[in-house]
N, C-alpha and C positions, 0 to 999 in steps of 0.2 A: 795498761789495758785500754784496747780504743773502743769508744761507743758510739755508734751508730744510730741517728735518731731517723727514722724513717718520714719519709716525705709522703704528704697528702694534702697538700695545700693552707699549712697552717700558720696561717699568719693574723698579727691583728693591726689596726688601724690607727697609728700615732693620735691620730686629729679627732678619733672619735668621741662625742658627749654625750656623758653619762647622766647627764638633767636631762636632755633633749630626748637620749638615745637617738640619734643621729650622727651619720654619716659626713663630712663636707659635701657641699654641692658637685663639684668634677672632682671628687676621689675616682683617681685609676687601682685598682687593687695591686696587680703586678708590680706599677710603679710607685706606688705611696705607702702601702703595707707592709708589714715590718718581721722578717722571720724571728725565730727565739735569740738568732747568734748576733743578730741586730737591736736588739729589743732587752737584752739582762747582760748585766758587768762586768760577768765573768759567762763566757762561753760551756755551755755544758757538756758537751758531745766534740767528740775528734773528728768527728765524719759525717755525711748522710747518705741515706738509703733511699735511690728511687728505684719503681717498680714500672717494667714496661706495660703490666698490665691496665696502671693508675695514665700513665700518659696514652699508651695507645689504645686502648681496651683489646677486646679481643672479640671474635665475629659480632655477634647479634648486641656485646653490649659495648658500649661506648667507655670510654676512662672519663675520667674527673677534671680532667685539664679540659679548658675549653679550645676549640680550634686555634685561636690565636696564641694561648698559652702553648698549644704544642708547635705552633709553626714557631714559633721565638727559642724555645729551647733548644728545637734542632736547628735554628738559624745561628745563633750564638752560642751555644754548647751550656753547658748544665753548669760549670763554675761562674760563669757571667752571670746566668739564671737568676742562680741562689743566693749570688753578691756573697762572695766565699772568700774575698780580696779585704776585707779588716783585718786591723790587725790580730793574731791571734785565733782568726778564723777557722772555721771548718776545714782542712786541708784536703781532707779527703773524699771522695763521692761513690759510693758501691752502686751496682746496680743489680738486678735480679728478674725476673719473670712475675714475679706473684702467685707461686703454685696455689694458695689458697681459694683464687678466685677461679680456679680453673677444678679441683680438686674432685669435681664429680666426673669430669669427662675421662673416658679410657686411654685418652694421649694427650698429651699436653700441646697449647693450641698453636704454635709459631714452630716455623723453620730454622735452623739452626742459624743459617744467613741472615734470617731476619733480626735474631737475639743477636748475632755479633756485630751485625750492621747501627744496631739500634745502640748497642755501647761505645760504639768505634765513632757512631755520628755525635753522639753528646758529647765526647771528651771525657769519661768515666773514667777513673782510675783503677777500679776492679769491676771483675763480672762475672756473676755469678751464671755458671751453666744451667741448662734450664734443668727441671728436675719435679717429677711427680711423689705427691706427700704419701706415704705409707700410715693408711687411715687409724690406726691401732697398736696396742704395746701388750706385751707378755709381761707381768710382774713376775718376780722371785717367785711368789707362792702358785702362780700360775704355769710357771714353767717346771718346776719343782713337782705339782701335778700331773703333769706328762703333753698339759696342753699345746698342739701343736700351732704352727702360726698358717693361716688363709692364705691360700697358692697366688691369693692377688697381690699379697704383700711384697711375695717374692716374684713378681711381676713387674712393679712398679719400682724393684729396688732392681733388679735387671737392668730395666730399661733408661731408670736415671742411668745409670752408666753408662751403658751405652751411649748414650747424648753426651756423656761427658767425655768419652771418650773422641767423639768425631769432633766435639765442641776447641778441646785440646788442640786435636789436630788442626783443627780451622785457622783457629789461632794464631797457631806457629807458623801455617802456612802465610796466611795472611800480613803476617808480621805486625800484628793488633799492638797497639799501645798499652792497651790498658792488662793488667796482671790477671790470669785466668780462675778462679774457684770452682771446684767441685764439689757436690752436695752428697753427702751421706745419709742414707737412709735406712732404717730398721727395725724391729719389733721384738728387739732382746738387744743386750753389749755385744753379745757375738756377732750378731748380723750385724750389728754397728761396725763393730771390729773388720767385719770381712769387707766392707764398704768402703771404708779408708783403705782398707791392703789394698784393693783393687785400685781406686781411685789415684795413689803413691805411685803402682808397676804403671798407671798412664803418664804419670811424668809430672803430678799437683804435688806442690809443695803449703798451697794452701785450700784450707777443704771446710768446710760449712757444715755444721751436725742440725738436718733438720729433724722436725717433727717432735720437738721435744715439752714444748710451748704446755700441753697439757700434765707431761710429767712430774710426779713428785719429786724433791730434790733429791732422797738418797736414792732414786732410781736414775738420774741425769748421772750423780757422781758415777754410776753406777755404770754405765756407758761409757763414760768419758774413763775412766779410769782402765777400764776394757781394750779402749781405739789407745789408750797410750800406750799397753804392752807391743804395738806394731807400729806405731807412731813414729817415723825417723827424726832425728834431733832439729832441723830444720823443717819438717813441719810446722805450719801454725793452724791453729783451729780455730775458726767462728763460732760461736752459738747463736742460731734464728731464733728471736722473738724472744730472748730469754733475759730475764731482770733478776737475778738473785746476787744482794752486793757482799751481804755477809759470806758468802760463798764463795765469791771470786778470787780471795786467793786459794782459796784450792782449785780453782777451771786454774787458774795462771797456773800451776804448779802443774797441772799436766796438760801443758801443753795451748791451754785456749788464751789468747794474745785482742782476741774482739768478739764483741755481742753487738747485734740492735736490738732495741724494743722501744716500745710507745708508749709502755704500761704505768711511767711515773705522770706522762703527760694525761692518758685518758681515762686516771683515777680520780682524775680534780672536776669528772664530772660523768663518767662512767659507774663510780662507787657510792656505795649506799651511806657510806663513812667516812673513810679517809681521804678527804678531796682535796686536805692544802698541808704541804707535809714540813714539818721540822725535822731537827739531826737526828731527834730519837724516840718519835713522836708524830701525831697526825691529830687534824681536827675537823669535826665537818664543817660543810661548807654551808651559811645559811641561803634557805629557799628561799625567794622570792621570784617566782615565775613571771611573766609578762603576762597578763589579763587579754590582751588584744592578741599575743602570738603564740601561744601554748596550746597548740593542738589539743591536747585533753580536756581544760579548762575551756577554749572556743565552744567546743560541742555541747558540753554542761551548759555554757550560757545561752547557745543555739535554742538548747532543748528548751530552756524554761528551768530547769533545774536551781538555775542561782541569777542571781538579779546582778548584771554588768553592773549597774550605778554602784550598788555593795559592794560587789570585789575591785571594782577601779578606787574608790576609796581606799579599802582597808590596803593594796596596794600600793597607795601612792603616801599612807601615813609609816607604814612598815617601811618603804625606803626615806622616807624622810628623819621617825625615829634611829635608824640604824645610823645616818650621815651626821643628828645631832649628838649619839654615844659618843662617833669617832672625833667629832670636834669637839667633847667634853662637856656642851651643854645639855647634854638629856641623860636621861639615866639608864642603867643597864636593865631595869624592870620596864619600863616603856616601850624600849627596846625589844624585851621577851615578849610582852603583852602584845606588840602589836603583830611580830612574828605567826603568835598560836592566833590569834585574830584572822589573821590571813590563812593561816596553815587551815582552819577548819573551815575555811570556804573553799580553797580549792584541792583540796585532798581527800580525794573520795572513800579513803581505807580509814580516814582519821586518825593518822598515826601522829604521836606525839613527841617533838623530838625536843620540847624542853632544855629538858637535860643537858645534851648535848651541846645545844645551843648556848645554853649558859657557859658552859665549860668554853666555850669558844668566844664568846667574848667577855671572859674574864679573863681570859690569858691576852687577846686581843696579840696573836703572835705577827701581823702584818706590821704593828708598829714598829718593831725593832727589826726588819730585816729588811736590808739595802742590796737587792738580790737586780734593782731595777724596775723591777714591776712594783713592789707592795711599796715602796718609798716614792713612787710617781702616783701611784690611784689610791692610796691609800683601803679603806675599807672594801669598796668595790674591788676587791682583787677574793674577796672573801665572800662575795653576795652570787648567791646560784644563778646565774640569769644570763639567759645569751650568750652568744660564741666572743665577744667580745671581753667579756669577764670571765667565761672559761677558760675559754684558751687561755689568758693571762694567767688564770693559777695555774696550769696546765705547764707554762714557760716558768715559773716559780718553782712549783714540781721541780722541774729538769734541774734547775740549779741547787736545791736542795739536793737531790741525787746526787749529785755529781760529788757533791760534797761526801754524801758515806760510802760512796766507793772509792772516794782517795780515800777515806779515813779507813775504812776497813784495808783496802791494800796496803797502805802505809805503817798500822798497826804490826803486821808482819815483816815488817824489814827488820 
C-alpha cells in the first residue's frame, strides 16, 4: 500500500535554537531545511502529492510557493526539488489540481494543456485529471427514504469525465511521461460505481475515489466495495485525503493499492488531543504559546487585559521547568504547576488540561523513541509552540503511522 504525503511546504530547520528560538543568521529555507524524508530514520510515505493549485494558484489568488520557489521547481523538476535521491526515498511524485480550492466556482479553473503541461514540465510521475468535488453524499438511510441526489452533483460528476476523458486523450496524444489518473465522483456506491465504468471504457487503469474525506468508514467500504463489482482486475484505486490504517486491508482487498493524506502530520497541532502519537495510543501535546507571537495572546496584552511582564515570566519558567523534568533535575509537579500557571493567563475559556498533561509526562513517550526527531530535541518535540516544534511532531506522527499501517497490513498476511 503506497502513501502519499501531500506537499505544502513543510519543512523544518536543522540549525534552529530552541533557547534562542532563532533561526541562523543566512539560513536559506529551500536550501538548508529539511523535508520529513530528510529529517526521521525510517522514511514514511512511498511518495508525494503536489498540488498545482499550492505552486501555481489560480486567477485572483496566488499559491504558497514564492516566485522563486516556483521558478526552481519548474527549472529543475519536482524530484531535484524535494531531494527524493536518499536512499530509500520517496520514489514517487503524484500531482493533482486541488479541486478543494477551487470547489465553489461552477468549472474548474485551468485548461486541460495547462494541467498536463504543468505535470509534463515537473517531471511528475502520475497525474491526476482535473476534477470538480461533488459537494454531498446520500447515506443508506437517506437513499432508503427515496431522497434523490441535486442535479448539480450530477453535473459536476458529468463533467469530471469529461475532462477526463479529453485529459486521456491529451496524454496519449502527447506522448506524456507521466501515468494518467482519473477521479471518480459521486453521492451513493452507485454513482461511484458508474464513475469508474465510465472512467475504465476511457481507457484508466488507474482512478482516484474523490470526495470521500468527510465519509464515515462503513459508507467508504460501502463505495468502494460497490466500484469493485465493475472494477477490472488491473485496476488500481486511490483514496483522496483518506487515513483509516485499521481498514486498509480491506481498501487493499478491493482493489485500492494508495491513499494521501496529511491528517497524521496536522493532528500534532490541529487536534484538541491527540497531537503525538504511539502504536496504540496518543497523547496531548503540552501548551506553551509564545507571549510575543500568539495572535490571541498579543491582543489580550494590547488590550490591557493581562500584564506582558506576567506572562513573559510565567512563560519562560513553564519552558524552563519542563527542560529541567526532561534532564531529570525538576519534578514532574513543578512542571504541572508551572504549566496551569501559564495556562490561566493566557487561556481565555480557562480550561484545565491537568490531567492530561500529567498523563503525558508521566509516560514521557519521546524518551524512548528514535524516530529521528524525539531522540535529537528531546522534550521540545512535545511542547505546543511554533511551526518549528510542530511540525516536528507533525514528522514524528508520520513515522508512527507508518508504522500501524505496516502492522495492520501485515497482521493480515
Amino acid at each position: 500500500m503506497d502513501f502519499f504525503f501531500p506537499d505544502s511546504q513543510d519543512q523544518v530547520s536543522p540549525f534552529f535554537d530552541f533557547l534562542t528560538e532563532e533561526h541562523p543568521l543566512h539560513r536559506v529555507r529551500q536550501r538548508d531545511d529539511r523535508y520529513a524524508h530528510e529529517t526521521l530514520k525510517v522514511i514514511p510515505y512511498n511518495g508525494i502529492l503536489i498540488s498545482k493549485v499550492i505552486i501555481d494558484g489560480m486567477k485572483e489568488r496566488t499559491g504558497q510557493y514564492s516566485e522563486s520557489q516556483r521558478d526552481r521547481i519548474y527549472r529543475i523538476g519536482a524530484h531535484k526539488f524535494f531531494r527524493t535521491d536518499i536512499p530509500n526515498g520517496p520514489s514517487k511524485i503524484m500531482g493533482d489540481c486541488g479541486a478543494f480550492a477551487y470547489v465553489d466556482e461552477d468549472t474548474p479553473p485551468y485548461k486541460i494543456d495547462e494541467v498536463i503541461n504543468f505535470y509534463e514540465s515537473i517531471g511528475l510521475d502520475f497525474g491526476i485529471s482535473m476534477d470538480h468535488i461533488v459537494l454531498d453524499y446520500l447515506t443508506e438511510k437517506q437513499r432508503d427514504a427515496g431522497k434523490e441526489a441535486n442535479p448539480e452533483w450530477a453535473r459536476r460528476q458529468e463533467l469530471t469525465i469529461e475532462i477526463a476523458k479529453d485529459f486521456f486523450k491529451e496524454v496519449k496524444n502527447q506522448k506524456c511521461a507521466f501515468t494518467p489518473i482519473g477521479v471518480a465522483h459521486g453521492w451513493s456506491p452507485e454513482s461511484y460505481k458508474k464513475s469508474v465504468n465510465e472512467l475504465q471504457k476511457i481507457g484508466y487503469s488507474r482512478i482516484a475515489l474523490g470526495g470521500l474525506v468527510p465519509l464515515k468508514t462503513k459508507d467508504i467500504l460501502d463505495v468502494i466495495s460497490c466500484v469493485d463489482e465493475v472494477r477490472k482486475p488491473k485496476t488500481q484505486l486511490h483514496l483522496l485525503g483518506i487515513t483509516r490504517p485499521d481498514f486498509m486491508p480491506a481498501f487493499a482487498k478491493l482493489g485500492v493499492t494508495s491513499f494521501d493524506s496529511t491528517s497524521p502530520f496536522r493532528q500534532a497541532f490541529m487536534d484538541d488531543k491527540h497531537n503525538y502519537y504511539v502504536l496504540n495510543d496518543s497523547y496531548v501535546a503540552l501548551r506553551v504559546p509564545q507571549s510575543d507571537a500568539n495572535p490571541a495572546l498579543r491582543r489580550r496584552i494590547h488590550s490591557g487585559e493581562i500584564d506582558q511582564k506576567v506572562a513573559k515570566e510565567a512563560e519562560r519558567r513553564c519552558l524552563a521547568s519542563l527542560r529541567d523534568f526532561d534532564a531529570g533535575v525538576g519534578s514532574i509537579e513543578d512542571a504541572l504547576d508551572s504549566l496551569r500557571t501559564y495556562e490561566m493567563i493566557y487561556d481565555a475559556k480557562k480550561r484545565d488540561r491537568s490531567l492530561s498533561y500529567r498523563r503525558t509526562l508521566e509516560a514521557s513517550p519521546w524518551k524512548s523513541c528514535k524516530c529521528g526527531v524525539c531522540d535529537t530535541v528531546g522534550i521540545e518535540v512535545i511542547i505546543f509552540r511554533g511551526a518549528e516544534r510542530n511540525k516536528r511532531r507533525g514528522f514524528h506522527n508520520l513515522s508512527v503511522f507508518r508504522n500501524r499501517l505496516d502492522e495492520s497490513l501485515s497482521s493480515t498476511k
